[in-house]
Structure formats: C-alpha cells, structure tokens
C-alpha positions as CSV (number, residue, x, y, z in Angstrom):
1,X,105.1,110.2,118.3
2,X,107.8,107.8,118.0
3,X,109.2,107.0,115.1
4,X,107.9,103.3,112.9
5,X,109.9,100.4,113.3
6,X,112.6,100.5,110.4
7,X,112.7,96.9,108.5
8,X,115.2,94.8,107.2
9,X,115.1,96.0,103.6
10,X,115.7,99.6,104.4
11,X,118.9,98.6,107.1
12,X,120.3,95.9,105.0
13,X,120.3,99.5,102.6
14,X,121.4,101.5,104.9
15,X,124.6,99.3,106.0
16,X,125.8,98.6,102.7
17,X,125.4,102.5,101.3
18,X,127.6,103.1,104.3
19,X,129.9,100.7,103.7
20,X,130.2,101.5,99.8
21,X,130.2,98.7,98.4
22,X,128.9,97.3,95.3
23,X,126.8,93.9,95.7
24,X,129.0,92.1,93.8
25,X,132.1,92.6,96.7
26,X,129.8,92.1,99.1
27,X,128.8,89.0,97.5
28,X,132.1,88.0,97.1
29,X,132.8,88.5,100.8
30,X,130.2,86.1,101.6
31,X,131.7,83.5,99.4
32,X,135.0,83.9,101.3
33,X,133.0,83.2,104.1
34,X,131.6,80.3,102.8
35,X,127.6,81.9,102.5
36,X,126.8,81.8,98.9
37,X,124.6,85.0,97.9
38,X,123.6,85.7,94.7
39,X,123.9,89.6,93.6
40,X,120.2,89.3,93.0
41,X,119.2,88.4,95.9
42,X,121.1,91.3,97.7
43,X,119.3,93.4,95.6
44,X,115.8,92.0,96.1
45,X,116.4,91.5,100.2
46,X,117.8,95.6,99.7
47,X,114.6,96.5,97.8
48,X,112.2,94.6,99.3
49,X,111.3,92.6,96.8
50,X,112.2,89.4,98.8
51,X,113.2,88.5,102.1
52,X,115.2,85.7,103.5
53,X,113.4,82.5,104.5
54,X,115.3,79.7,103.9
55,X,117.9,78.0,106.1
56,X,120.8,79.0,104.6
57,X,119.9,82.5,103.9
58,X,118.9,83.2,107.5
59,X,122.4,81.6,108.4
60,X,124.2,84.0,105.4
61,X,122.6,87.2,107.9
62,X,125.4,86.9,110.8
63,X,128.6,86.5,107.9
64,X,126.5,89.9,106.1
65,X,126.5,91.3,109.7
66,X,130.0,90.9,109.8
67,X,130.8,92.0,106.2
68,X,128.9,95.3,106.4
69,X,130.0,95.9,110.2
70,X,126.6,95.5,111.6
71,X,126.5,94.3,115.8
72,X,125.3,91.0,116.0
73,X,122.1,90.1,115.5
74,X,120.6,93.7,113.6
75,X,120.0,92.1,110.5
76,X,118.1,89.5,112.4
77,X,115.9,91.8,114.5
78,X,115.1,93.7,111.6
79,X,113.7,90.9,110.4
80,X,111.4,90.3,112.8
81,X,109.9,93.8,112.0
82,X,106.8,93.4,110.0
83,X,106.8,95.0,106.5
84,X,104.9,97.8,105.7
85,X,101.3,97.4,104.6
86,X,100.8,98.3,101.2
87,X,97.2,98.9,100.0
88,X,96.1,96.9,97.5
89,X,96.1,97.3,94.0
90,X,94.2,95.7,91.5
91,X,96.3,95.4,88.2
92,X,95.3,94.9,84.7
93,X,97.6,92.6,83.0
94,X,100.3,93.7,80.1
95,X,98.9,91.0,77.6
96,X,95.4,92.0,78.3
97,X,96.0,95.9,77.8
98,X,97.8,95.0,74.5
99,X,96.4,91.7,73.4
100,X,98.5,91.7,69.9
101,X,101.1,89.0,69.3
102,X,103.4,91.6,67.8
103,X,103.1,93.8,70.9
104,X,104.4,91.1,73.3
105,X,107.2,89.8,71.1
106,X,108.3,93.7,71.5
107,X,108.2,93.9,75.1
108,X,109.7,90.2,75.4
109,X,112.6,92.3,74.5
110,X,112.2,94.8,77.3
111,X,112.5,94.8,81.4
112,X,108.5,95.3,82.7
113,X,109.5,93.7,85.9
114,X,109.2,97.7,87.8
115,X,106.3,98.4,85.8
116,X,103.2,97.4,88.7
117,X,105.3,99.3,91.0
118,X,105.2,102.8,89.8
119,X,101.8,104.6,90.8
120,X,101.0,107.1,88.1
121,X,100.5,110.4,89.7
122,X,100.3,112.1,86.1
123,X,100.2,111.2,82.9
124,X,100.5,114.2,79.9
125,X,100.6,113.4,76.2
126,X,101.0,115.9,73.5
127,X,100.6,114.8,69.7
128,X,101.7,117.5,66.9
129,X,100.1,116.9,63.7
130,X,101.9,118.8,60.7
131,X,100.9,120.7,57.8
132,X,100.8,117.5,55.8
133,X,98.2,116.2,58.2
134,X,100.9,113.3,59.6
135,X,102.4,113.1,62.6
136,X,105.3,114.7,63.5
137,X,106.2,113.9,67.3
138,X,104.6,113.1,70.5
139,X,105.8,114.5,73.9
140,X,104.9,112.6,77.2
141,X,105.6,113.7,80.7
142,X,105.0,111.1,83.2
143,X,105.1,111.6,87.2
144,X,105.3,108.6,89.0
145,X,105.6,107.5,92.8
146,X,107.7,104.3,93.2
147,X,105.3,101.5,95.6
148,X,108.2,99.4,97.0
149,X,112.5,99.9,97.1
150,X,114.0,99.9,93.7
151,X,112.3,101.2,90.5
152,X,114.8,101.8,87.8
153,X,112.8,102.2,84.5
154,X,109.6,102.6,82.9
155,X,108.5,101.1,79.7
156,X,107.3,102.8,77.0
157,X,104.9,101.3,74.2
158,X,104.2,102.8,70.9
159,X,102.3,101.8,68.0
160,X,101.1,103.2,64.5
161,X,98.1,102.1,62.2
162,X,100.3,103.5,59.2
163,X,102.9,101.1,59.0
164,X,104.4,102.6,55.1
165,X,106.0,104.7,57.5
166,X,109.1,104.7,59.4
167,X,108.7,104.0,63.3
168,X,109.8,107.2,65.3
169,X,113.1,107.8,67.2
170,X,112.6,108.1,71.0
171,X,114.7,110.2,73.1
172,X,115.1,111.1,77.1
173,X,114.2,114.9,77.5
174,X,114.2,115.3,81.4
175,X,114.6,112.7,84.6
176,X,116.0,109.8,82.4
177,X,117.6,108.3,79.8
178,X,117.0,106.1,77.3
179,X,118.0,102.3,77.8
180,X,117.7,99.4,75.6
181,X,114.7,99.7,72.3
182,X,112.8,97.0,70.6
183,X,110.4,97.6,67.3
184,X,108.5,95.8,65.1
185,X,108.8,97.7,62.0
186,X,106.4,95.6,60.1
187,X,103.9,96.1,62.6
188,X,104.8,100.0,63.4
189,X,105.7,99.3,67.2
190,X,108.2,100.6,69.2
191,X,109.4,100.4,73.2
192,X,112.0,101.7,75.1
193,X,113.5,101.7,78.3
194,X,113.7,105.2,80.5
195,X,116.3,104.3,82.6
196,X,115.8,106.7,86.0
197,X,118.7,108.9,87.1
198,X,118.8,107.1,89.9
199,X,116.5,103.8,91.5
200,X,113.7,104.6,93.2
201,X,113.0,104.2,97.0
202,X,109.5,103.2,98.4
203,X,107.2,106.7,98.5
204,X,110.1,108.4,96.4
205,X,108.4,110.3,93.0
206,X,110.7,110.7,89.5
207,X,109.4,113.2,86.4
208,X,110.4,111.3,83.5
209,X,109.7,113.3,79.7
210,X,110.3,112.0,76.6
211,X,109.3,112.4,72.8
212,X,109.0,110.5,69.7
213,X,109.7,112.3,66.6
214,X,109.5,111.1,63.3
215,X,112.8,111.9,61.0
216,X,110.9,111.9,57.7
217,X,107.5,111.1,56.7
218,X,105.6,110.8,59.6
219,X,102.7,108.4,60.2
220,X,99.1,109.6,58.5
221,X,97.1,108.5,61.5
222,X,93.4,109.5,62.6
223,X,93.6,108.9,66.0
224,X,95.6,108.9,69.2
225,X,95.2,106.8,72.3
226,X,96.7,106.6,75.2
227,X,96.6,102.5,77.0
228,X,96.5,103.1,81.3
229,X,97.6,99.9,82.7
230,X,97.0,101.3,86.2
231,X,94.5,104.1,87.3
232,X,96.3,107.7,87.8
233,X,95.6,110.8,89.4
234,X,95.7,112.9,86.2
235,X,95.9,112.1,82.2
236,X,95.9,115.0,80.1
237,X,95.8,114.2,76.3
238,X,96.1,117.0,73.4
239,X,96.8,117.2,70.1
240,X,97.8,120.7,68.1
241,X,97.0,120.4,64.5
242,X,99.1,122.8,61.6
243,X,97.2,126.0,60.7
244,X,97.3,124.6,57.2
245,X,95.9,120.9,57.9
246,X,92.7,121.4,60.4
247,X,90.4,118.9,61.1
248,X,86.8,118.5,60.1
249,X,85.8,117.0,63.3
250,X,87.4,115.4,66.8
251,X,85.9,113.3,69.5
252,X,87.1,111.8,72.3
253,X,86.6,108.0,73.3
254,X,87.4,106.1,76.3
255,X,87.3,102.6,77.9
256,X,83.6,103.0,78.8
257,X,82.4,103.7,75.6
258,X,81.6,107.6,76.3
259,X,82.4,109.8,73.3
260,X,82.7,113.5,73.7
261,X,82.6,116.0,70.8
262,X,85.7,118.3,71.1
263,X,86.2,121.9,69.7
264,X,89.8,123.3,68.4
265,X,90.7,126.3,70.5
266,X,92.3,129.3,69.2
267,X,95.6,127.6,69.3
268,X,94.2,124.6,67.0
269,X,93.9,122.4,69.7
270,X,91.7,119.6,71.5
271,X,92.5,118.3,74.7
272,X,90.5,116.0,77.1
273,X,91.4,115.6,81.3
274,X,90.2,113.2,83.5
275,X,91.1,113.7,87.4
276,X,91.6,111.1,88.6
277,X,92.1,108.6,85.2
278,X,90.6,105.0,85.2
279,X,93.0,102.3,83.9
280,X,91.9,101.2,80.3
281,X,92.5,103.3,77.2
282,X,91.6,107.2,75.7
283,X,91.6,108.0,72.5
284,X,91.6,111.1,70.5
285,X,89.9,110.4,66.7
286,X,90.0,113.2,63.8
287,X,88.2,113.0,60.2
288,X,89.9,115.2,57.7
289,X,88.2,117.3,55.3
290,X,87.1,116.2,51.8
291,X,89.7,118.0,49.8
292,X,93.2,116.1,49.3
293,X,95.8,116.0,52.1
294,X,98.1,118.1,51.5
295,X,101.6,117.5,50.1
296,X,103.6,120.1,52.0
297,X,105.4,119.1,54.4
C-alpha cells in the first residue's frame, strides 16, 4: 500500500528540524527577504493549526523554500495536499464545566489554548485522607494522545470547599514539569501549567503525573470530584482513608445523577471505574462518624 500523501504542516516541519533553526531566524530570514512572518504563524502553519491563505503568505512560501533549502515549489504542492480528516469531537466548554466567576479569573491566568486537543486515553486520581480526616495530597496520572501538531501543556484545575485552609503546592512527578500557577486563595482554587517534555505531534501520546500536597493543615473536605471536559477511555477515582479516621459511609455520584454505595476494602479504600468515561463530573462523597474528628495529625 503506498504510503498517504504527506501535507504541508508536517514538511514545512520536516525542512526546518533539518535545517535547525529556531523560528525566530527563520523569521528573520524572511524579513531580509522582504516576506514578513510572524514567529506565530510559523508555528501554527508547522502545527497545523493554520495554513496559508492569504496573498502575501502564499507569496512568503517560495522566499521559505529558499530559506530552509526546499526545490521550488514543495511548500506549494504540499499545500495542495488535503489535510487529514479528523473525526469530530463534540466539546463541552471550559466556562460551562466550571461555571464560577472565581474559576475563570484563575484560568484567565493560564494557557487552555492545547486543551480540546488532547484526547484523554486515561485519567487516574488518587486522594489520601489523613488521620485527622483532612486531606493530605492528591496524585493524578493522566495519558493523553495529542489530535493535531503541537501540544505543549495541560491545565490543571483544583478547588476546595474548605477555604480556612491553605491551597496545596503542585509539583511535576513524571513526563512534565510545572509551568506558570494561578490561585484564588480566597476561593481555595488553584491551576497550573504541565509543561510536556517535549510538544506533541498529531497521534503522539505523553504520561503526565502530578500531585498536590498540602504543607500543613490540609483541607477537611467530604467529597472528591473529578470535572471531564472531554469523554476518556478510562477514569479511575480512589480515595485511601487513615486507619485511625474511617468513614461512616461513601457513595459515588456522577453527571447522570446515578449514586452507587461503595465499600472500604481491606486497604481502607473506595474506588469507582468507568471504561470508557462520559465528559461531565464524578464525585466521591464520605460522612464521618458522630464522634469528634480527630486532632492528630
């Protein structure tokens, strides 16, 4: 079988990784050469994001020909190449998932632009609930397969119901790092940035971990839930509870309304799975025994 028609955005790639060199010579090149390219747009046409249409960014392709030592006329018949079909993709809207004011002021602060182009493959959150019966940290491993050229970061989105306490401190564990951080302490939110080891190409997968761990007094909270903007093909959600601080009950809750009694295992556990996961939010509730929370920490 022969091989699919390669298009623009992965040649225009292609010529500039083997040329080395950073957009912004390459951009400068083109300025020398009197075609005015904006380091964006290199990087959208590279990605895919965008493609030239315009009159004077179909007369920049012969000067980026020359620049990146291309034959005459590649960057042009890539052109003509039609872009891959993507299948379509219904997705629920950021403000929608998390309709409070304080919420978007947070991620005002933060890069979402990647965010509809990262399929979920898994999603894994692990709460740890202390002796003391607050929270102590949150571990979530994410697998995710990039739907177009150039990914570079997820954002992340936490919030508390106990805002007396201090918001948790975030940190990369395993196929990032951590980028820039907005909070609302008042309202006991926090996002970050996971900045990938590297961007992303179209079909390319990245495992990204990272916890939240509260320093001192963690928040007293009686639930967990986890907000899917986009479906995925597993969520697995658990939370381990102290020896010393077990609840009285636990049920699970999702978007549909469904609520399913859970049972602590041996390990003081509860967990719930869905394969695959609808978009919309699971949650994890607890009720504590009568007798007084304990002070130990």
């Amino acid at each position: 079988m022969p091989d699919p028609p390669v298009g623009f955005a992965e040649v225009l790639r292609q010529a500039i990784d083997r040329r080395g060199l950073p957009l912004e010579r390459v951009r400068d090149h083109l300025d020398l050469r009197g075609a005015s390219v904006s380091v964006a747009t290199l990087s959208y046409w590279q990605s895919g994001r965008s493609r030239p249409e315009r009159k004077s960014s179909l007369a920049a392709l012969a000067h980026l020909e020359t620049v990146l030592d291309l034959p005459p006329g590649t960057l042009r018949s890539a052109l003509a190449t039609p872009q891959p079909r993507r299948r379509r993709l219904v997705v629920t809207q950021l403000d929608s998932l998390w309709p409070e004011g304080r919420v978007a002021r947070v991620l005002g602060g933060l890069d979402t632009r990647w965010d509809a182009e990262l399929d979920r493959v898994s999603v894994h959150d692990l709460v740890e609930i202390g002796p003391d019966r607050r929270q102590r940290m949150f571990n979530v491993r994410q697998v995710m397969r990039a739907r177009a050229d150039g990914p570079d970061r997820r954002v992340v989105l936490h919030s508390q119901e106990d805002c007396h306490a201090p918001l948790p401190e975030i940190r990369a564990l395993r196929g990032c790092r951590l980028g820039r951080t907005a909070s609302d302490e008042e309202g006991g939110i926090i996002g970050a940035e996971l900045l990938f080891l590297r961007p992303l190409r179209r079909g390319q997968t990245v495992l990204a971990e990272y916890e939240a761990v509260s320093a001192g007094m963690g928040p007293l909270e009686d639930s967990y839930g986890r907000r899917l903007r986009l479906p995925a093909g597993e969520h697995v959600l658990s939370v381990s509870f102290h020896p010393a601080a077990l609840p009285a009950s636990c049920t699970a809750t999702s978007s549909g309304g469904r609520e399913t009694r859970l049972v602590l295992d041996p390990a003081h556990c509860v967990h719930v799975v869905a394969t695959p996961a609808a978009a919309g939010t699971t949650t994890i509730r607890w009720t504590w025994p009568s007798q007084p929370t304990p002070s130990g920490a």
